[in-house]
C-alpha positions as CSV (number, residue, x, y, z in Angstrom):
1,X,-16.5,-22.8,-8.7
2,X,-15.9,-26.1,-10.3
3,X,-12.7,-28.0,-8.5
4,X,-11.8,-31.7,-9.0
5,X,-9.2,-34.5,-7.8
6,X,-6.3,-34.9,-9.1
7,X,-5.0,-36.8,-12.6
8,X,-4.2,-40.4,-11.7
9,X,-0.4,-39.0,-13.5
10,X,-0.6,-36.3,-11.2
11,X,2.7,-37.5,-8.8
12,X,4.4,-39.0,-11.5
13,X,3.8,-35.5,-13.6
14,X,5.2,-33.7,-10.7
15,X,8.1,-35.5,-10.5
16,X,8.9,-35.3,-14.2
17,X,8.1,-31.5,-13.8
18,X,10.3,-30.7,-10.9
19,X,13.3,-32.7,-12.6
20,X,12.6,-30.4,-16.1
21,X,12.5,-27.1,-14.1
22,X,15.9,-28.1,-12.0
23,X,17.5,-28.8,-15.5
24,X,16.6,-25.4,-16.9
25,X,17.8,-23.8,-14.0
26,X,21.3,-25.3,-13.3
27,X,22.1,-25.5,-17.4
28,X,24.1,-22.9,-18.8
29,X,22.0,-21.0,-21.4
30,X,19.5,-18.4,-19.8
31,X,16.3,-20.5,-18.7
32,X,13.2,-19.2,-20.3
33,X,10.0,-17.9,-17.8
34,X,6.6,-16.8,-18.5
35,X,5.2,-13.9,-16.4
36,X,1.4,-14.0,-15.2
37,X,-0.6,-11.1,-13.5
38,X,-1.2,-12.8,-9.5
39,X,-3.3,-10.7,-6.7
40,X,-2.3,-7.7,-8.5
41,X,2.1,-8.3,-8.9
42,X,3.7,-10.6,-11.6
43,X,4.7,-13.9,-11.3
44,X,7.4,-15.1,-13.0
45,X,7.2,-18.8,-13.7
46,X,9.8,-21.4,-15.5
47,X,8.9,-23.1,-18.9
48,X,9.6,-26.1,-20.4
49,X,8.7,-28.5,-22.8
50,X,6.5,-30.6,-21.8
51,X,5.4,-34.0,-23.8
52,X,1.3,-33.4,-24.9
53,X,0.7,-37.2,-23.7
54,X,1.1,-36.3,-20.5
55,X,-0.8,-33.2,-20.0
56,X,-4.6,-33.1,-18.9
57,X,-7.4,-30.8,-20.4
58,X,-8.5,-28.4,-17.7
59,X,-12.5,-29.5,-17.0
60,X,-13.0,-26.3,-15.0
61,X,-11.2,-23.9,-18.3
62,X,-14.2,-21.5,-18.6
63,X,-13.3,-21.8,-22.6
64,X,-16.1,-24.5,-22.6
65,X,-18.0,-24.1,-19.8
66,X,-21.4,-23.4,-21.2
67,X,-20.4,-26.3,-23.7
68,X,-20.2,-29.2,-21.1
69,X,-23.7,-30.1,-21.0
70,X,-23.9,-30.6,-24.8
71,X,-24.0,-34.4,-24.5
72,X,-25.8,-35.5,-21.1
73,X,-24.2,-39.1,-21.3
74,X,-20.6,-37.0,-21.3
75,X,-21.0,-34.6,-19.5
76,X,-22.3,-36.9,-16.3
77,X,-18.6,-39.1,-16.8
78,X,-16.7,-35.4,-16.9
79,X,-18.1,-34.7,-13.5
80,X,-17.2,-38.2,-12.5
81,X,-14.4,-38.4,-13.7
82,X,-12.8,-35.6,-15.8
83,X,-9.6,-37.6,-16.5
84,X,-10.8,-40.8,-18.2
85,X,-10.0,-41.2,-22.2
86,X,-13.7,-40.7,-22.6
87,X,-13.9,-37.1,-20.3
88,X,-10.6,-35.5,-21.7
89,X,-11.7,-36.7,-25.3
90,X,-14.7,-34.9,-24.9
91,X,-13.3,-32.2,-23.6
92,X,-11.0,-32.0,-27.3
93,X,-13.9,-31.7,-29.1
94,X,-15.1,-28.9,-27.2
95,X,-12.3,-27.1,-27.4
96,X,-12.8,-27.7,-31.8
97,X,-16.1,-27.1,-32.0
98,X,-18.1,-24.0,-32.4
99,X,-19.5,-22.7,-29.0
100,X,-23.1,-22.8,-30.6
101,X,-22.7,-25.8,-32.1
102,X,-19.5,-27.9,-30.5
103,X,-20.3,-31.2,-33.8
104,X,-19.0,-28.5,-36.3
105,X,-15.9,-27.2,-36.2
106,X,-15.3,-24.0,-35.3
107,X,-13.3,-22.1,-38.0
108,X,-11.3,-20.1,-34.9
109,X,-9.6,-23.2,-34.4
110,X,-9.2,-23.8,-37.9
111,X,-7.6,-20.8,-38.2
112,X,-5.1,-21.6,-34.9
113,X,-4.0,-25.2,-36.8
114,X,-2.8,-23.3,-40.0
115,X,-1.1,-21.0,-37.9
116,X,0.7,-23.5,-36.0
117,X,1.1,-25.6,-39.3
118,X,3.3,-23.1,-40.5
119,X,4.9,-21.4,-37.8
120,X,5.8,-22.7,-34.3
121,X,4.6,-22.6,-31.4
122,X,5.2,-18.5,-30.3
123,X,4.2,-18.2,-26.6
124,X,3.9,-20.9,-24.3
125,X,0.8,-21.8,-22.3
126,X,0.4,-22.6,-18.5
127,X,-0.2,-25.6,-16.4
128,X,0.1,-26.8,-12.9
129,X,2.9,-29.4,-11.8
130,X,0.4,-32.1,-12.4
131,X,0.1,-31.6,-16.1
132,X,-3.5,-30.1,-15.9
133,X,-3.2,-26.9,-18.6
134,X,-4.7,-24.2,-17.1
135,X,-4.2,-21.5,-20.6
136,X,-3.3,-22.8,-23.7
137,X,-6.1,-25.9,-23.7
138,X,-7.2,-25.0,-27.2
139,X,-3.1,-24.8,-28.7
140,X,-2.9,-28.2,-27.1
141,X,-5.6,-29.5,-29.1
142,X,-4.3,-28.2,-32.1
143,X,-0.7,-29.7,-31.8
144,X,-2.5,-32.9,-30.7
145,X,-4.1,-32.4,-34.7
146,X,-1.0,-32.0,-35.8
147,X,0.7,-34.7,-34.7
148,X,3.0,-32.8,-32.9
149,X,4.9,-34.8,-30.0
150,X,5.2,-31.4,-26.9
151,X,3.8,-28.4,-25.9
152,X,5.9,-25.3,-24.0
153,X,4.2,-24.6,-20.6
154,X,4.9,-22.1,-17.8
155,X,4.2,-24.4,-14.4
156,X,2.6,-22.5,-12.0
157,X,3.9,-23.0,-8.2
158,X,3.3,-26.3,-6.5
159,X,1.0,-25.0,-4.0
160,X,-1.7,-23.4,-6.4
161,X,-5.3,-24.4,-5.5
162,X,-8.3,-24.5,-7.8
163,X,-9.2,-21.2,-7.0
164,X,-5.8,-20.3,-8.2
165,X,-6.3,-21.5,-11.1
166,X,-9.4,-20.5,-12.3
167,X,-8.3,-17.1,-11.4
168,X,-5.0,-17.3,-13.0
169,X,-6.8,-18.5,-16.4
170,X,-9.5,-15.4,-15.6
171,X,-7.0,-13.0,-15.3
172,X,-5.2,-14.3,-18.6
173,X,-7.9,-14.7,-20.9
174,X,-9.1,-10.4,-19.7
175,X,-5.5,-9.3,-20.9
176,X,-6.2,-6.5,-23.8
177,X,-3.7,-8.8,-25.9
178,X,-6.0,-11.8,-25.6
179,X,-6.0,-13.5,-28.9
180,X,-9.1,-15.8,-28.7
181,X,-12.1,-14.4,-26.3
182,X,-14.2,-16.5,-24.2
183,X,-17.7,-17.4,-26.1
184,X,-20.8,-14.9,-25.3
185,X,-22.1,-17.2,-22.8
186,X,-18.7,-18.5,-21.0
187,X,-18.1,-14.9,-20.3
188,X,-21.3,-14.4,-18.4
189,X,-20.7,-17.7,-16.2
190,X,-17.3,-16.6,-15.5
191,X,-19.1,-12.8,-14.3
192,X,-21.0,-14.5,-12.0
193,X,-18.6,-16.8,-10.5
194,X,-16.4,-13.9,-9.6
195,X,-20.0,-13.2,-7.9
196,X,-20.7,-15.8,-5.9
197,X,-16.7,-15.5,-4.3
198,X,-18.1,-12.6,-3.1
199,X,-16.7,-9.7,-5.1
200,X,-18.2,-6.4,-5.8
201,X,-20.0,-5.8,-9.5
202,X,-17.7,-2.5,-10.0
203,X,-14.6,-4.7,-9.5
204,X,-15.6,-7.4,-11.7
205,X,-17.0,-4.7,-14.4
206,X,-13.4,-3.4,-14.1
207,X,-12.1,-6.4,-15.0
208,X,-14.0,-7.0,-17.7
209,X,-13.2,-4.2,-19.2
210,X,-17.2,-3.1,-19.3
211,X,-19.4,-0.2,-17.3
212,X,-21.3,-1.4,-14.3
213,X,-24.5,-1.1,-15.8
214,X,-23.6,-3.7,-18.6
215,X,-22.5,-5.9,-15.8
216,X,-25.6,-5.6,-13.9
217,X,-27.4,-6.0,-17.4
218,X,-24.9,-9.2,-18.3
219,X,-26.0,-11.0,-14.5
220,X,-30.1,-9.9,-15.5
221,X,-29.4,-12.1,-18.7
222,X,-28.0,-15.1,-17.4
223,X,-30.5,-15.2,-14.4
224,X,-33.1,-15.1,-17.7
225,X,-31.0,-18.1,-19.3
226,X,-31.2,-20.0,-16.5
227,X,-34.3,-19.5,-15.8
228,X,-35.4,-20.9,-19.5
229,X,-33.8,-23.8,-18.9
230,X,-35.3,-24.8,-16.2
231,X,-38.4,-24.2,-17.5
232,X,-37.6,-26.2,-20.5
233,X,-37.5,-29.7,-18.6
234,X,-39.3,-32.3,-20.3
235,X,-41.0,-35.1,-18.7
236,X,-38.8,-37.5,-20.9
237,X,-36.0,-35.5,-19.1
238,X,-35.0,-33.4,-22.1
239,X,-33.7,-29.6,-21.0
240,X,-31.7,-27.1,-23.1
241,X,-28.5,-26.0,-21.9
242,X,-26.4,-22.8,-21.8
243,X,-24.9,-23.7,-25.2
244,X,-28.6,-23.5,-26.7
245,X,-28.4,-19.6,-26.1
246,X,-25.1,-19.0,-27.9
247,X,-25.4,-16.8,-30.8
248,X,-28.3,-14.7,-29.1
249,X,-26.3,-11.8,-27.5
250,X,-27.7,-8.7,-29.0
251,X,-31.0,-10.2,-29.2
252,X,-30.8,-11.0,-25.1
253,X,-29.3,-7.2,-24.9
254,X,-32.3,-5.9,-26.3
255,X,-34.5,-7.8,-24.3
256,X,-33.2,-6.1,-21.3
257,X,-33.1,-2.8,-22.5
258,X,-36.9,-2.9,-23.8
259,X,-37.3,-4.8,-20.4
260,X,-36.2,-1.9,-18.3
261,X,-38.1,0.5,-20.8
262,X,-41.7,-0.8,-20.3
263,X,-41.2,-2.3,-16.5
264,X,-40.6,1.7,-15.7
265,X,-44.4,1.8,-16.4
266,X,-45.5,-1.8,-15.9
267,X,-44.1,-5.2,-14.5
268,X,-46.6,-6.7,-15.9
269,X,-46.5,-5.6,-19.6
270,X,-42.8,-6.3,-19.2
271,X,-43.5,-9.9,-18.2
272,X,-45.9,-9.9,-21.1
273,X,-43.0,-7.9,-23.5
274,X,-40.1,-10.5,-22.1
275,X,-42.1,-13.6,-22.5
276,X,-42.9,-13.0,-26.3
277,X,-39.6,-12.2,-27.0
278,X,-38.0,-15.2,-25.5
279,X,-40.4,-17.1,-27.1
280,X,-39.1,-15.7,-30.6
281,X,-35.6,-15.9,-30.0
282,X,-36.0,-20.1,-29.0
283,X,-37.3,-19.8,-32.6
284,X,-34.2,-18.7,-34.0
285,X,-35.9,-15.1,-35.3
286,X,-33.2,-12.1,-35.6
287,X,-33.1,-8.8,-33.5
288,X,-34.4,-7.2,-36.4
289,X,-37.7,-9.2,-36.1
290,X,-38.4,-9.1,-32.8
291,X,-37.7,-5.4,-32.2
292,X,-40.9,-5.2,-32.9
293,X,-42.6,-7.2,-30.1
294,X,-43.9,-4.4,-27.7
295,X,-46.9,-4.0,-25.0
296,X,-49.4,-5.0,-27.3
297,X,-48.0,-7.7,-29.2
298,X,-49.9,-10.6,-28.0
299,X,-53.0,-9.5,-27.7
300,X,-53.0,-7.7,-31.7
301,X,-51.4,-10.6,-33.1
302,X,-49.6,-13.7,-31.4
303,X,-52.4,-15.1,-29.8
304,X,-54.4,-14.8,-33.2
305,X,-51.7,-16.3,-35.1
306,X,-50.9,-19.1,-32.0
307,X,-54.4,-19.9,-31.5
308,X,-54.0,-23.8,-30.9
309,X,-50.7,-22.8,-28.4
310,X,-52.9,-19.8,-26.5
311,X,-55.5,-22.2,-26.1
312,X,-53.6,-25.1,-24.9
313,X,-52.0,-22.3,-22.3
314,X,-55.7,-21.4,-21.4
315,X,-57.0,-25.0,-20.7
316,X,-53.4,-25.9,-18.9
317,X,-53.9,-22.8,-16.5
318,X,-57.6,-23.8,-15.3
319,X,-57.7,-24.3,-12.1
320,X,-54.5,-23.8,-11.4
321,X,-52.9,-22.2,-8.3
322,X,-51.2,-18.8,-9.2
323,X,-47.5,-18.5,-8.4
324,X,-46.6,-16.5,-5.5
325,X,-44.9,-14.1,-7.7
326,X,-42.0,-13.2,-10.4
327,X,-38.8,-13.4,-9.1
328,X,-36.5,-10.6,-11.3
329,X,-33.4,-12.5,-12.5
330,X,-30.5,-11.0,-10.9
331,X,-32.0,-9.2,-7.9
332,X,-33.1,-10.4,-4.6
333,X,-37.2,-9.8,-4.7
334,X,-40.1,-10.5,-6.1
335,X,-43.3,-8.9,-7.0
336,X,-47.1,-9.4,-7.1
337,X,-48.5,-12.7,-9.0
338,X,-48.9,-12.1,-12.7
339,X,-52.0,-11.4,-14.3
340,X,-53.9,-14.3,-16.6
341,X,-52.1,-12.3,-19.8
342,X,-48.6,-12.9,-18.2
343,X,-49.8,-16.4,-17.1
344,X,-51.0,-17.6,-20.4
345,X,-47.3,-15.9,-22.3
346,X,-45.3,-18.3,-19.8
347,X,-48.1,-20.9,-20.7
348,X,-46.9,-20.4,-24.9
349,X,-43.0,-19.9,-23.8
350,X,-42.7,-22.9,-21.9
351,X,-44.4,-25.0,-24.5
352,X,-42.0,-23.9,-27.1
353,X,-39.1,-24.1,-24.7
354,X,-39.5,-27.8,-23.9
355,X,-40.3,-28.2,-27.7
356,X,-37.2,-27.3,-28.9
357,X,-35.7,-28.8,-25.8
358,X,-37.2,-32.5,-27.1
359,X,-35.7,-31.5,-30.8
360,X,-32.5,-31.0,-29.6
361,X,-32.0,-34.2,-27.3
362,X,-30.2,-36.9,-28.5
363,X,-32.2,-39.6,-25.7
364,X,-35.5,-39.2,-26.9
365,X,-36.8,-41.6,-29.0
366,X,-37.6,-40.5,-33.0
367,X,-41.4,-40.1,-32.9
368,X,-41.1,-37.8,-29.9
369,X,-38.4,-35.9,-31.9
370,X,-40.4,-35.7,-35.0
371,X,-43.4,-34.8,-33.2
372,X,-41.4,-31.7,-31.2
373,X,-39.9,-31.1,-34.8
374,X,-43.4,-30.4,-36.2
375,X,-44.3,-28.2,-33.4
376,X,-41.8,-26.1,-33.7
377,X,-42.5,-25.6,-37.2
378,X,-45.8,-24.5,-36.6
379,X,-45.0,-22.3,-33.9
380,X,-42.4,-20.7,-35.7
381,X,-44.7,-20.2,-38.8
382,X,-47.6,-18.6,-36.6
383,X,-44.6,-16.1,-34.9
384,X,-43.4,-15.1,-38.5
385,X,-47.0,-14.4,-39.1
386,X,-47.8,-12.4,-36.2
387,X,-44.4,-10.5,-36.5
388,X,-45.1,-9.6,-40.2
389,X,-48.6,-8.3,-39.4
390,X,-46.7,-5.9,-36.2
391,X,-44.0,-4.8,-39.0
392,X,-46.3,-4.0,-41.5
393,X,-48.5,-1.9,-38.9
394,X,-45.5,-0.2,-37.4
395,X,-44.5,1.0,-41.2
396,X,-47.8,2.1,-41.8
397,X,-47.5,4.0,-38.3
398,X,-44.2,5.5,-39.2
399,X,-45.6,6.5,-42.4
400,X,-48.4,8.4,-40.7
401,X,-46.1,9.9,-38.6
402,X,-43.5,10.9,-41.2
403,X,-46.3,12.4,-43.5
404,X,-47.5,14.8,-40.5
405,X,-43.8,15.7,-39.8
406,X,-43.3,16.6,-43.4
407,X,-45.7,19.1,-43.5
408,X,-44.8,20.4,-40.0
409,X,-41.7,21.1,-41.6
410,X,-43.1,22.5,-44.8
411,X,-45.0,24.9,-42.5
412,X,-41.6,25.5,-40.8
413,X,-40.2,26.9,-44.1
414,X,-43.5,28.4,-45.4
415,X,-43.3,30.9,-42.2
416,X,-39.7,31.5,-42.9
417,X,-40.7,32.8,-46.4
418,X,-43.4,35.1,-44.6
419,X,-40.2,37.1,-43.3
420,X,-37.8,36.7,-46.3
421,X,-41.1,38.2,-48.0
422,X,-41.2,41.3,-45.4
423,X,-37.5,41.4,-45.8
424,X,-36.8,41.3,-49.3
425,X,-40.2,43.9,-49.9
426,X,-39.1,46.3,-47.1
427,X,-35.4,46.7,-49.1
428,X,-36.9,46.0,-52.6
429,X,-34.9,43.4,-53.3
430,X,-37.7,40.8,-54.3
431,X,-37.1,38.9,-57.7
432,X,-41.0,38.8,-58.3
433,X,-40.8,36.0,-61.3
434,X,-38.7,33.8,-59.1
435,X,-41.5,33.9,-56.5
436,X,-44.6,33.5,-59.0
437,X,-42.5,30.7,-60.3
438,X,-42.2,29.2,-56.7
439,X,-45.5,29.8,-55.7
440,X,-47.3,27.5,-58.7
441,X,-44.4,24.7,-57.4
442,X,-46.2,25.1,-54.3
443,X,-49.8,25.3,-55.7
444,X,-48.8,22.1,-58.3
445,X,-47.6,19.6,-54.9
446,X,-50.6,20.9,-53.1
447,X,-52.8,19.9,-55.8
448,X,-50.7,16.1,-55.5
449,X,-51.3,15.9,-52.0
450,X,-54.9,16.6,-51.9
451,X,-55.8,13.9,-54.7
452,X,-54.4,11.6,-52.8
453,X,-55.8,12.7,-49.4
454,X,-59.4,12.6,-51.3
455,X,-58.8,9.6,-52.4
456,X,-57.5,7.8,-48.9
457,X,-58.7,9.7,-46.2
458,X,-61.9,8.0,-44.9
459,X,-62.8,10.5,-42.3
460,X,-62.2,14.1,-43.3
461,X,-61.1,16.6,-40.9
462,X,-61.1,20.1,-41.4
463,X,-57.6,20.4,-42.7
464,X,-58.4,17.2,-45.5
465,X,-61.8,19.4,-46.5
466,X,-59.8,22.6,-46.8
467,X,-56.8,20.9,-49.0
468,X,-59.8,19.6,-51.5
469,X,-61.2,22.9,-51.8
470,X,-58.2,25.0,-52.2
471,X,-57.1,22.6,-54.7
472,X,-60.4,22.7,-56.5
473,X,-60.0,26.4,-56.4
């Protein structure tokens, strides 16, 4: 739980607060108040106006928590100190920017500006006594763009402590009449911090409006997150950060359910399974792609289409001491130490990891950049390959299967006719041209199939041999 001084403006904020809420109170129109959800009651609070030069960006707003970390150099002086010019000018362009991408604008907030362009401020946002806005950050930026001079405010009560407040915003931004939600990743990081304060999963699943099992999935995919980036540490001191994996929910989803699905059998193909899909997903490829990575992925095709990447795993590993196992992200245990297979996927992952971590940083110089750049490339263009060639296996599989089914299902119906035949003869209802007209259909797509079973079949079975001859017949 993040939790900082306070402003320098912070007295001088209090005291201009305290004299705004005294005015609304003793004046003779009906003061307005804002009511927020706290430790289960309402809480009604007094709102004012309160001039946007004087109110602080909240550095702990979960809005751009997994966004801090986009620029090192900033982030270090917003832990420092998250109320200089430079920290709460950082923060603005957070709050602007896309949650995958915080240099482009995000059009969410593009969309908020016109609003407020054209029509007022509507409901007022929320900040302590000391001007630090604890809901409404984004709206503030806006009017800041707009060159408007206040912002209205509820002003939670005197004695509210950072816990407070991050649970105040919390229990705001899970309303069902939340008009902006929390980015993919923020949402996650704000699961576990209700976590680590010791609450139970089906409480926080409650909260968040989702089953217990998608909690427990939600924590699994973070622990993997985190784990990446640690294992994405360069020795020029590039790393990803949580921002990096923006964009990949579904993809991350259905990591863990295919996860679960093959770890029921095997840890280690599911190490294998997880490694090969991380290492696709760092290299940007959709759901639809890597849906196809299964048990024996690497073996058929990645490390034939990564040679120069397996190797480079293979040499690294030599003489290496194995690990002392795989810790399972989100659980307390580990298991036995993986095989060379799962040793040489983490080998390939990490390389790619710290890759695209190099490409991404802004402190390392251009060559090394370039260099990373190029790698990335290649690796990319060797996954592509070795998904293609598991696509195009998996259709023929499916067509395989699908041919078999067909006739399954023509058999099906053939046995039904058998007793529509007994049927129709026993009452002597049978329209006997209909039939023979039926029956040289029949005889005309058996002929079809067995031209083209003679001329694909390699190995010819006893069913193939008959089809020929009953066709030659």
């Amino acid at each position: 739980m993040l939790a900082f001084a306070l402003p320098p403006k912070g007295p001088e904020n209090t005291e201009f607060v305290a004299r705004r809420l005294r005015e609304s109170t003793e004046g003779d129109g009906i003061s307005e108040t804002v009511t927020v959800e706290w430790n289960g009651r309402p809480l009604h609070v007094g709102v004012i106006d309160m001039p946007l030069r004087d109110v602080y960006y909240n550095p702990a707003t979960h809005r751009i928590r997994a966004q801090r970390d986009h620029d090192p150099h900033l982030a270090r002086g917003l832990e420092s100190d998250p109320w200089s010019v430079e920290s709460q000018a950082y923060l603005d362009r957070l709050l602007r920017g896309k949650p995958a991408n915080p240099d482009e604008t995000d059009p969410d907030f593009e969309a908020l500006l016109e609003s407020l362009r054209s029509v007022d401020q509507q409901e007022p946002g929320l900040m302590t006594h000391e001007g630090i806005l604890v809901n409404g950050n984004t709206r503030a930026a806006a009017l800041r763009r707009l060159g408007r001079a206040s912002i209205r405010v509820g002003v939670l009560p005197l004695s509210f402590t950072w816990d407070d407040i991050n649970a105040v915003e919390l229990t705001l931004q899970l309303r069902p009449d939340k008009r902006r939600d929390y980015s993919y990743i923020n949402r996650l990081i704000a699961m576990e911090e209700q976590e680590l304060m010791g609450r139970e999963g089906a409480d926080i699943a409650r909260d968040f409006h989702i089953q217990l099992k998608t909690f427990r999935q939600e924590r699994w995919i973070l622990g993997v997150i985190r784990d990446m980036i640690e294992r994405s540490v360069t020795p020029e001191g590039a790393q990803l950060g949580l921002s990096d994996f923006e964009g990949h929910q579904e993809n991350l989803k259905e990591l863990h359910r295919t996860y679960e699905k093959v770890r029921a059998s095997s840890q280690e193909q599911a190490e294998r399974v997880k490694e090969n899909r991380i290492a696709a997903i760092i290299l940007d490829f959709a759901k639809t792609k890597t849906r196809v990575i299964g048990e024996d992925f690497q073996g058929a095709y990645l490390e034939e289409s990564l040679p120069t990447l397996f190797e480079a795993a293979g040499s690294s590993g030599k003489g290496a001491a194995e690990p002392a196992g795989i810790s399972i992200p989100g659980l307390s245990v580990a298991v036995t130490p993986p095989s060379d297979p799962v040793l040489r996927a983490r080998a390939v992952t990490d390389q790619i990891l710290q890759a695209r971590a190099t490409w991404s940083s802004r402190n390392v110089p251009d060559t090394v950049r370039e260099a990373a750049q190029r790698e990335i490339a290649e690796a990319r263009m060797g996954m592509r390959r070795a998904l293609d060639a598991a696509e195009r296996d998996d259709r023929l599989r499916k067509v395989r299967q699908t041919t078999a089914e067909r006739l399954d299902d023509a058999r099906a119906s053939i046995d039904q006719s058998v007793s529509d035949l007994v049927q129709a003869l026993g009452s002597n209802s049978l329209d006997e041209a209909s039939f023979d007209s039926a029956l040289l259909r029949v005889r005309s797509s058996l002929a079809k199939l067995a031209r083209q079973a003679s001329r694909g079949v390699s190995t010819r079975g006893e069913g193939v041999s008959w089809l020929i001859k009953a066709s030659e017949d």
